[in-house]
C-alpha positions in Angstrom: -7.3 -47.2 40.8 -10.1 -45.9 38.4 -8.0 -45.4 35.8 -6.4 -48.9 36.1 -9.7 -50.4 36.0 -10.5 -48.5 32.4 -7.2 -50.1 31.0 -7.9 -53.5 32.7 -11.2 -53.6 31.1 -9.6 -53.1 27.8 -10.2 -49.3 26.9 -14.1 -49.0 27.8 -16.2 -46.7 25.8 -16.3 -43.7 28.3 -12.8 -42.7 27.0 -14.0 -42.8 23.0 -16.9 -40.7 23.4 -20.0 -42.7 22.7 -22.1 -41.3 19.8 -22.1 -38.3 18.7 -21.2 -36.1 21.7 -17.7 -34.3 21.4 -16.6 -35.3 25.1 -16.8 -38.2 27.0 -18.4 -38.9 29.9 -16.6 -39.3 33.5 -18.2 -41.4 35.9 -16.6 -40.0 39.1 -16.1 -42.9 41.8 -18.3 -44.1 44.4 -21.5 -43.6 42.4 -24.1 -46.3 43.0 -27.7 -46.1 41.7 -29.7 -45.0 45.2 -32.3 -48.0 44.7 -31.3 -50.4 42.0 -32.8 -50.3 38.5 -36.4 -51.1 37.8 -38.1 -53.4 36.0 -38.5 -51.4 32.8 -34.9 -50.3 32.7 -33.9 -54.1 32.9 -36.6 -54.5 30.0 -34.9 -51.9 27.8 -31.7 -53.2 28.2 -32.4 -56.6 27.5 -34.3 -55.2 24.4 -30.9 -52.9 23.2 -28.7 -55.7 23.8 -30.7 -58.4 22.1 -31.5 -56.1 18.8 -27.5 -55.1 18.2 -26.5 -59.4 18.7 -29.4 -60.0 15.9 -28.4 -57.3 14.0 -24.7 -58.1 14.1 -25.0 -61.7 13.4 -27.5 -61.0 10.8 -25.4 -58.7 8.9 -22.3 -60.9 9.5 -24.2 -63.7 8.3 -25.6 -61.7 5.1 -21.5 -60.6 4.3 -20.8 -64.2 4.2 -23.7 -65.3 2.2 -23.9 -62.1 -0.2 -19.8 -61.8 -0.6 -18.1 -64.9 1.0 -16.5 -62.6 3.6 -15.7 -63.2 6.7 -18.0 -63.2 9.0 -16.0 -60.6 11.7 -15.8 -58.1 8.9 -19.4 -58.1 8.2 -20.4 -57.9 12.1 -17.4 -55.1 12.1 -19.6 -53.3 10.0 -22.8 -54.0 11.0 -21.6 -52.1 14.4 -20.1 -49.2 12.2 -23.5 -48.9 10.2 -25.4 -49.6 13.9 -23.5 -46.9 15.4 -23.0 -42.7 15.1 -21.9 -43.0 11.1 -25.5 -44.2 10.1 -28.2 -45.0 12.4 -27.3 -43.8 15.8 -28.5 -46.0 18.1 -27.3 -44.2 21.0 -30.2 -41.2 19.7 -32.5 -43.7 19.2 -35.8 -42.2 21.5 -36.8 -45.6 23.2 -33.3 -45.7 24.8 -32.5 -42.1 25.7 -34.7 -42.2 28.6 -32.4 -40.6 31.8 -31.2 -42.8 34.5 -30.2 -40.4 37.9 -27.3 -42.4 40.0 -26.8 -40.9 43.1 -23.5 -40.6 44.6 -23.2 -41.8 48.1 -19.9 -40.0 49.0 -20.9 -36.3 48.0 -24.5 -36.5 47.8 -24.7 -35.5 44.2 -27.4 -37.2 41.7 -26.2 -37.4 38.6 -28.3 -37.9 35.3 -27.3 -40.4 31.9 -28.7 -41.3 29.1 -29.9 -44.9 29.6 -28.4 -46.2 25.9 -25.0 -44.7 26.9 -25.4 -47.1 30.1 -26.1 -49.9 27.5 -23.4 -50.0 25.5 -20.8 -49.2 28.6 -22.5 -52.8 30.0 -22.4 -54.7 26.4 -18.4 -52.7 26.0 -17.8 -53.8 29.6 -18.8 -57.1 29.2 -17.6 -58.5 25.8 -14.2 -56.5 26.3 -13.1 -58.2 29.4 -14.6 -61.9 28.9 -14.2 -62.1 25.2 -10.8 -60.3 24.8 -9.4 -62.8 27.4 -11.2 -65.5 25.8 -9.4 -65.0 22.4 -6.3 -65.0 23.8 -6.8 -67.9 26.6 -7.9 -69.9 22.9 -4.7 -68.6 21.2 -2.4 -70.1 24.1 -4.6 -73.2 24.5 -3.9 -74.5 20.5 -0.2 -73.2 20.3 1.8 -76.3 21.3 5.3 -76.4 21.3 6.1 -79.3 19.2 3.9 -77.9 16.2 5.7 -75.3 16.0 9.1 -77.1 16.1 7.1 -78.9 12.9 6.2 -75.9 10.9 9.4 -75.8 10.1 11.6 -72.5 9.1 9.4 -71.5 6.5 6.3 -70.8 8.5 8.7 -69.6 11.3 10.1 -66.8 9.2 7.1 -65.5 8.4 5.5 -65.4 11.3 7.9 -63.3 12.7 8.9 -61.2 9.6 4.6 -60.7 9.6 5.1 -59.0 12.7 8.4 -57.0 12.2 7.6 -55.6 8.7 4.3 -54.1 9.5 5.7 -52.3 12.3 8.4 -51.0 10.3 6.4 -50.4 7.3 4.4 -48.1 9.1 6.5 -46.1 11.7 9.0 -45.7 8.4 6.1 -44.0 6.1 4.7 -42.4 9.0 7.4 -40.7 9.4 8.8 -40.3 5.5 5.3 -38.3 4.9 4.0 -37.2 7.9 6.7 -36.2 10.3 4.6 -34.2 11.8 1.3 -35.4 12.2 2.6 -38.8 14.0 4.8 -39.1 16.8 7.2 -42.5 17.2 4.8 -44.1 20.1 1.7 -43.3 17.9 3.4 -44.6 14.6 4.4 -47.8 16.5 1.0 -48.2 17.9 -0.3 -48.4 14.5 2.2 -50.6 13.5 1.6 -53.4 16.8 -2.1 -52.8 15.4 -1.8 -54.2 11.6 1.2 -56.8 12.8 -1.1 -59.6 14.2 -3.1 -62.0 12.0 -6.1 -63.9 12.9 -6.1 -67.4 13.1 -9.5 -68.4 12.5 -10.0 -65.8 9.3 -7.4 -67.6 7.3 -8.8 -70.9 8.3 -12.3 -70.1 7.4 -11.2 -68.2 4.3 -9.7 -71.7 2.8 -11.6 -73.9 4.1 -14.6 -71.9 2.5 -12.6 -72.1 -0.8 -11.8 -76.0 -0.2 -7.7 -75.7 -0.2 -6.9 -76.5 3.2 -4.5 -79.3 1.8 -2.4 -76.9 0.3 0.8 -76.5 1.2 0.7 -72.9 1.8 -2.5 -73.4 3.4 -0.6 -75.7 6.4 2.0 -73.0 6.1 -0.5 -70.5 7.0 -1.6 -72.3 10.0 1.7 -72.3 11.6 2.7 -69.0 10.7 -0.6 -67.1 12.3 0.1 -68.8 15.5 3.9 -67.5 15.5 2.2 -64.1 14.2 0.2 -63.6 17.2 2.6 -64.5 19.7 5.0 -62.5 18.7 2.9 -59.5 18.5 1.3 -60.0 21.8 4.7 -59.9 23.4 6.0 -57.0 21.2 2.9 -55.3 22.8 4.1 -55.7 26.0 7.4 -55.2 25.7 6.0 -51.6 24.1 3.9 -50.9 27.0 7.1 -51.4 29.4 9.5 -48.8 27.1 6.3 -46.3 27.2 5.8 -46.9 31.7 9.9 -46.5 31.6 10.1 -43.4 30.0 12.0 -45.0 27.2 9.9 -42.3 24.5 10.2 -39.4 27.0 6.7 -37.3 27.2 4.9 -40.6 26.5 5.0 -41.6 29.6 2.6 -38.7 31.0 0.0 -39.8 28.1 0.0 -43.4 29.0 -0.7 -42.4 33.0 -4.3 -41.6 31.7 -5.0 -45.0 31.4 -2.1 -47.0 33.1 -1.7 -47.5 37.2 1.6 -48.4 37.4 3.7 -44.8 36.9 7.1 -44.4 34.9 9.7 -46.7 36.2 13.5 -46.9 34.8 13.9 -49.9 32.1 15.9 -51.9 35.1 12.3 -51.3 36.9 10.1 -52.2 34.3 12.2 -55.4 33.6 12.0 -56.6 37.4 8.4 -56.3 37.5 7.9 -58.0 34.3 10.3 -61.0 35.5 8.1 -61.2 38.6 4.9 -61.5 36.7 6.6 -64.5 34.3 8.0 -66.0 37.6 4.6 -66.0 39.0 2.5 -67.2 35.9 5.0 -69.6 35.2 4.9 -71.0 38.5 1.2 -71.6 39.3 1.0 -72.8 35.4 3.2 -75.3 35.3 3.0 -77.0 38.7 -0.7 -75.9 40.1 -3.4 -75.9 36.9 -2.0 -79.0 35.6 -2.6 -81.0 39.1 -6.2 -79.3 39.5 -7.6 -80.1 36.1 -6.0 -83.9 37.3 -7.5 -83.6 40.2 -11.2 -82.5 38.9 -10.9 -85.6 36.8 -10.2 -87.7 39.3 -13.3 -86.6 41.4 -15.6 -87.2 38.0 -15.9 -83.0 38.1 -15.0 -82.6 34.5 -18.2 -80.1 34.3 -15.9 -77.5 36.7 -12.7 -77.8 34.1 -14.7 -74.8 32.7 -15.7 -72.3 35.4 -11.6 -73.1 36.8 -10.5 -72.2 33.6 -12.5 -68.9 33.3 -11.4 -68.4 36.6 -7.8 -68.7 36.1 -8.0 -66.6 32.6 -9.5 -64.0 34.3 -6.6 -64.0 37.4 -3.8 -64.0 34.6 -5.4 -61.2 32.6 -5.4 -59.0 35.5 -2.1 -60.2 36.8 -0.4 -59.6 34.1 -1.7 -56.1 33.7 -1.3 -55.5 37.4 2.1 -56.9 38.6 3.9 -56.9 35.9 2.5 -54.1 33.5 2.4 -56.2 30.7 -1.1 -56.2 28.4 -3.3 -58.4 30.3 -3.7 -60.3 27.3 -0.2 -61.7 27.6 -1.6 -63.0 30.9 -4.6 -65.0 29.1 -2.4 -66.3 26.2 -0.3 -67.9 29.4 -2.8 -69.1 30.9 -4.4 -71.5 27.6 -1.1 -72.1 27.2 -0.6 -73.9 30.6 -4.3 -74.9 30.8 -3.6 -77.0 27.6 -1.4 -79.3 29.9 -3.9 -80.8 32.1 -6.6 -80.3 29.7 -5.7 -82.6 26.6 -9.5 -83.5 25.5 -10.4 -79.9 25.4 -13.1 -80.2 27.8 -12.9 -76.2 28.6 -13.3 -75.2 25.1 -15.9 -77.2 24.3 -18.4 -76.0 27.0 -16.9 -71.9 26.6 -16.6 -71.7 22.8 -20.4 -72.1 21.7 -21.5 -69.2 24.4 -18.4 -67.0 23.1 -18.8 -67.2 19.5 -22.9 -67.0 19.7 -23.0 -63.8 22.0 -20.0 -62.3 23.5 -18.2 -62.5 19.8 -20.8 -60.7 18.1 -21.2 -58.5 20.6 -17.7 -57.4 20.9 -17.2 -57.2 17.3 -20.2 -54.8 16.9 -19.4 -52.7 20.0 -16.1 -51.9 18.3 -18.2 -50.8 15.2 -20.2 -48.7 17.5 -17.3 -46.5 18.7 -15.9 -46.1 14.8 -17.8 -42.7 13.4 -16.8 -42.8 9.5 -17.9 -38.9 9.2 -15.0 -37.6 11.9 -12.3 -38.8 9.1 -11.7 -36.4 7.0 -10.3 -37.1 3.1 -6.6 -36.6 3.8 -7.3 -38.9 6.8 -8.9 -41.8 4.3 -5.9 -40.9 2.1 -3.6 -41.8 4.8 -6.1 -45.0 5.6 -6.0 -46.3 1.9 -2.0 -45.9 2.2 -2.1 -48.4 5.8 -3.9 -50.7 3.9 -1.5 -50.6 1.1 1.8 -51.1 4.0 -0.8 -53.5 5.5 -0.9 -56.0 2.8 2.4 -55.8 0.8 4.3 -56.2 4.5 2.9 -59.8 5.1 3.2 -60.1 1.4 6.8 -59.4 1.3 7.5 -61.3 4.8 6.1 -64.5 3.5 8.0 -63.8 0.0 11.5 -63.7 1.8 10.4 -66.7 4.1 10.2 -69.3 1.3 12.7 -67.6 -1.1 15.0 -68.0 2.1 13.4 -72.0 2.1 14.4 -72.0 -1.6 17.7 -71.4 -1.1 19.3 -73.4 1.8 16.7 -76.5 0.9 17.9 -78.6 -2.4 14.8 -81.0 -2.0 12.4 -80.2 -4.7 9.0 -80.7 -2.5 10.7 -78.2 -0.1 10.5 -75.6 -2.9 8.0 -72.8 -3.3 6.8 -71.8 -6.8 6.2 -67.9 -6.6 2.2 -68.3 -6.9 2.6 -70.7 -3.8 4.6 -68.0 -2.0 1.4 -65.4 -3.2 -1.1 -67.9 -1.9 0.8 -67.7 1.2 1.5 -64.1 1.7 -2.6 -63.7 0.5 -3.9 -65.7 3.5 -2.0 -63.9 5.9 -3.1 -60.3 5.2 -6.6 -60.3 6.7 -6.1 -59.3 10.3 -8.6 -60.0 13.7 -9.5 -60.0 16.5 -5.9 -59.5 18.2 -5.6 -56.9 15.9 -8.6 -55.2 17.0 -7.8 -55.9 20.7 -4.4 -54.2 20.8 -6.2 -51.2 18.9 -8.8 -51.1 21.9 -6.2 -51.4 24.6 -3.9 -48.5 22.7 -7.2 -46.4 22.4 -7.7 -47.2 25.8 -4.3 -46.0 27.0 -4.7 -42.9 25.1 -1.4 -43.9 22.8 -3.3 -43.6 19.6 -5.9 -41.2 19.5 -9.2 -41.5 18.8 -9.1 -40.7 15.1 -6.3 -42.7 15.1 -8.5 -45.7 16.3 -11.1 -45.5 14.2 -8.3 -45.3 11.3 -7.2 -48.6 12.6 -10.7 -50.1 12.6 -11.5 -49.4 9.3 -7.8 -50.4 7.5 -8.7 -53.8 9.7 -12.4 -54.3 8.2 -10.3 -53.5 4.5 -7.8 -56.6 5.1 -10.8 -58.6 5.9 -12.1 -57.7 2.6 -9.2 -57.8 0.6 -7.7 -61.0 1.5 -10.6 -63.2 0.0 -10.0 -61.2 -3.2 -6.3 -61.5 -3.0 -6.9 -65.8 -2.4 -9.6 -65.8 -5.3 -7.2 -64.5 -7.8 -4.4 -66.8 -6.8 -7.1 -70.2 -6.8 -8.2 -68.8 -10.0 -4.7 -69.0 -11.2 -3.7 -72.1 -9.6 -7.1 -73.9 -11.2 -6.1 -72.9 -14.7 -2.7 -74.7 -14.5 -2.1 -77.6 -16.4 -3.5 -81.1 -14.2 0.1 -81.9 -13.9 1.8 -79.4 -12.0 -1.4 -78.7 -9.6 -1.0 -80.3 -6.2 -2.9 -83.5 -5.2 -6.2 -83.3 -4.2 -6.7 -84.7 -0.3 -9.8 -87.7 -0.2 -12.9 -86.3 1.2 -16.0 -87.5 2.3 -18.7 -85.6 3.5 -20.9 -87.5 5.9 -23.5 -84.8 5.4 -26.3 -83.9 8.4 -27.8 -85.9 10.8 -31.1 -84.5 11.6 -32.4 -87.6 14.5 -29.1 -87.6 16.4 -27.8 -83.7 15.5 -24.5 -83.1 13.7 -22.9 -81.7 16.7 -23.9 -84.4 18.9 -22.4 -86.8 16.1 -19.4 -85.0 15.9 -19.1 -85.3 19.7 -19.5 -89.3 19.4 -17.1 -89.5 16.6 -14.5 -87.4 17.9 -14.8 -89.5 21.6 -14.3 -92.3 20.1 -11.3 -91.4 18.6 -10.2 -89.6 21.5 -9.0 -92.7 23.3 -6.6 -93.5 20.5 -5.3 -90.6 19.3 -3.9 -87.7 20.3 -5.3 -83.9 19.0 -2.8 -81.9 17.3 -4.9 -78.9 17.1 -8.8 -77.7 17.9 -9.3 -74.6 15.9 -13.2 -73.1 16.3 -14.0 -70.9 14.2 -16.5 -67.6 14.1 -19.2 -69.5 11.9 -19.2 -72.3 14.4 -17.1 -74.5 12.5 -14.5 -77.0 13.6 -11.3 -78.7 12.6 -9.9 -81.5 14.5 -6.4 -82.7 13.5 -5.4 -86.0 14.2 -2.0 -86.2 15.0 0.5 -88.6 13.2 -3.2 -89.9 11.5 -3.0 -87.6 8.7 -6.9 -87.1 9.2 -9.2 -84.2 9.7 -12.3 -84.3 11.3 -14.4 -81.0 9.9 -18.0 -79.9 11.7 -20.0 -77.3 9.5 -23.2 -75.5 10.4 -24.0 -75.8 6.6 -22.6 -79.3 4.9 -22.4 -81.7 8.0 -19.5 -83.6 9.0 -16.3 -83.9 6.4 -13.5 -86.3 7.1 -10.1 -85.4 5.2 -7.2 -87.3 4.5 -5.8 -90.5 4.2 -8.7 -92.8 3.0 -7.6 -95.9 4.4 -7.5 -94.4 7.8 -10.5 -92.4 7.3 -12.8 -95.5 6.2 -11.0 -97.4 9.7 -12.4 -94.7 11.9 -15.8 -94.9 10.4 -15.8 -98.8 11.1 -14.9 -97.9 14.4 -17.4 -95.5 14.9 -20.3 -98.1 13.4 -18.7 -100.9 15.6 -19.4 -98.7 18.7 -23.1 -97.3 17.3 -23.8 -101.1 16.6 -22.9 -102.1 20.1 -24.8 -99.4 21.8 -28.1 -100.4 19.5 -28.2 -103.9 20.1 -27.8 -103.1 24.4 -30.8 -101.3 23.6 -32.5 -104.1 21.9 -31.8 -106.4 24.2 -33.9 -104.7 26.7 
């Protein structure tokens, strides 16, 4: 049951040896602390915790502003530089003093560091809420009918974005290093570099102003096929390894996994039992609950139900059916987007998660990566990932709209090869899914540690190299002749307001639509940015941190919802006049 817990929780640090020590630490079971922690304990960990979220959001923040990077890369690295490949903080002397934990079964006190206790809390934490999180976001903005309206193109390369990487890698794997990677560990790395972020992309061009594009809509549609299709890949992996399917990798994966070898038939029954289950409470229980909340004007519990019922499908999945408990949470957005159509979850969980439990995920993962265990054939074989990395999505969205080209005669169905560039380019930075499959593979002791870190660091490179990649391709799209460039969406930036607050205009605009139109899509992103679609309306509705609210569209329809919204401010100032 221990060792179940450690792979529920997403691969915690114990099993990655924390800083600079050579073997981790066990914690055997049944150890409590013999009379709580004391006030200045609390105080140090409150201190730790708080100084790695500044750092990491100040770093990411820097990246952004210094190099127009994403913002996870840069709090990626500000954990990397926080951690044992620069500073240390695990030695740093204010937070080594021991803690003793007494052990009630055996009688034995046992003695820690206090910062190794730290950053098992923050890895604890972040790893089991903000890993679900993610994925309960994932299944909440995937709806079935968008996809259906991406069309082939952004079909085929989703799934051929998934496919090629896994192929790409467990093919040169084993071309140059036969022996230095087995099949499960080779496919590992491959399930690592498959899945693409959805918010990177999205920030990534909205940053450069292209969203209009149509490789840039492309893009959208194609992430969201990316990550499904990886996140069940990953389970379906993780059933072949419990069945024995890769022989001796079973016994590796027992480390970590509770659930024992079972034959394929085995595997297959259990997972049909989990779907069975989650199906069945999500389509005919959440629904009528959220329904029901509404109906007893409880809209403010929509959110603790649905971090309730993330956290029961995240286990679930994990424990019932053996699939990766972040199938479980994709499922359960997924069905908690039924009942929920105004997004009333997301908007009260999304500012916590991307504020605190984000950064603090994205910097514990740079904690556990220590740059001076790799040695220079090992960054060798890192620079030739990257290289698989990117020319895979490259070359999957490359046969995507050549395939488009072929079959489809209608000439705004066709895709010019700098199109098909911009395309491939946007889907080459990976994300957080990436980075959570690495930590549950770590976790199950599939890939090993070098392995991970490996991983960690070819991620942080496609985070790099794809705003490169999409510079290069604007830059040549900008020096085309007027004519042949696409058409430019209006746009109208409604700026900041500083009486009211932007967000708390946003809000009022985007009720006020609410009642007339439905949301395609809610995408938040990491910067605190987001994108409403209005569906059929041909309209976007942008909130930024930095430039205030942008409308984007059709102007007609654009200048209509502003009268509406000054009809409905006008109303509401002159019931205040008439007081």
């Amino acid at each position: 049951m221990q060792n179940g817990f450690i792979y529920l929780a997403v691969g915690l640090s114990w099993v990655t040896s924390i800083a600079a020590r050579s073997k981790p630490i066990a914690i055997p079971a049944g150890i409590l602390p013999n009379s709580g922690f004391d006030t200045i304990f609390v105080a140090k960990c409150a201190l730790f915790i708080s100084f790695i979220l500044l750092w990491t959001v100040g770093i990411g923040r820097a990246f952004k502003w210094l190099f127009r990077l994403p913002v996870t890369a840069g709090q990626i690295v500000a954990g990397i530089l926080l951690g044992p490949s620069l500073l240390n903080i695990n030695g740093f002397y204010f937070f080594t003093s021991p803690i003793y934990l007494f052990d009630n079964a055996t009688g034995n006190v046992f003695s820690l560091v206090s910062s190794d206790l730290f950053i098992f809390f923050i890895v604890v934490l972040s790893s089991v809420l903000t890993v679900s999180y993610l994925l309960w976001l994932a299944g909440h903005e995937t709806d079935v009918k968008d996809i259906i309206k991406v069309g082939t193109t952004a079909v085929g390369a989703g799934i051929l974005g998934t496919i090629l990487p896994i192929a790409g890698t467990v093919g040169t794997l084993a071309l140059l290093f036969p022996s230095w990677y087995t099949l499960v560990q080779s496919m590992g790395l491959g399930l690592i570099f498959s899945a693409t972020s959805v918010s990177i992309p999205v920030a990534m061009l909205f940053a450069y102003k292209k969203m209009h594009l149509k490789s840039s809509k492309a893009t959208l549609g194609a992430a969201v096929i990316d990550d499904i299709t990886a996140v069940v890949l990953l389970s379906i992996f993780l059933i072949l390894i419990q069945s024995g399917t890769f022989g001796g990798a079973c016994s590796v994966a027992l480390h970590a996994v509770s659930h024992g070898c079972k034959t394929v038939p085995e595997a297959l029954l259990y997972m049909l039992t989990s779907f069975i289950l989650l199906f069945s409470v999500g389509f005919y229980l959440i629904p009528p609950i959220i329904s029901w909340l509404k109906k007893r004007h409880s809209t403010y519990m929509i959110a603790s139900f649905a971090n309730g019922i993330m956290l029961i499908y995240f286990a679930g999945a994990e424990l019932i059916g053996g699939l990766a408990g972040i199938t479980g949470a994709y499922f359960a957005g997924l069905f908690h987007r039924l009942g929920d159509h105004r997004h009333q979850a997301e908007k009260s969980i999304s500012p916590f998660v991307n504020a605190v439990l984000l950064p603090l995920f994205l910097g514990s993962i740079g904690l556990h990566v220590n740059l001076q265990q790799l040695s220079l054939k090992q960054w060798g074989i890192v620079i030739l990932l990257l290289v698989v990395a990117i020319l895979a999505k490259l070359v999957g969205c490359f046969v995507a709209t050549y395939a488009q080209n072929i079959f489809s005669k209608k000439k705004n169905m066709q895709w010019s090869a700098l199109e098909s560039y911009l395309f491939g380019s946007s889907m080459v930075a990976r994300g957080e899914v990436g980075l959570v499959i690495a930590t549950i593979l770590n976790g199950a002791h599939i890939i090993s540690p070098d392995q991970y870190v490996m991983s960690i660091v070819v991620i942080v490179l496609t985070t790099i190299a794809a705003p490169i990649m999409l510079a290069f391709g604007f830059h040549q799209l900008d020096i085309m002749p007027v004519s042949q460039q696409p058409a430019d969406e209006f746009t109208l930036n409604v700026g900041l307001f500083n009486v009211v607050g932007t967000s708390q205009m946003f809000s009022i605009i985007v009720g006020m639509v609410e009642a007339t139109q439905k949301f395609n899509t809610i995408i938040s992103l990491s910067e605190g940015s987001k994108i409403v679609d209005l569906e059929g309306y041909g309209v976007k509705i942008i909130l930024d941190p930095d430039d205030g609210i942008i409308f984007k569209g059709n102007r007609r329809k654009i200048e209509s919802i502003l009268q509406l919204v000054k009809s409905a401010v006008a109303q509401e100032v002159s019931r205040l006049s008439a007081l």
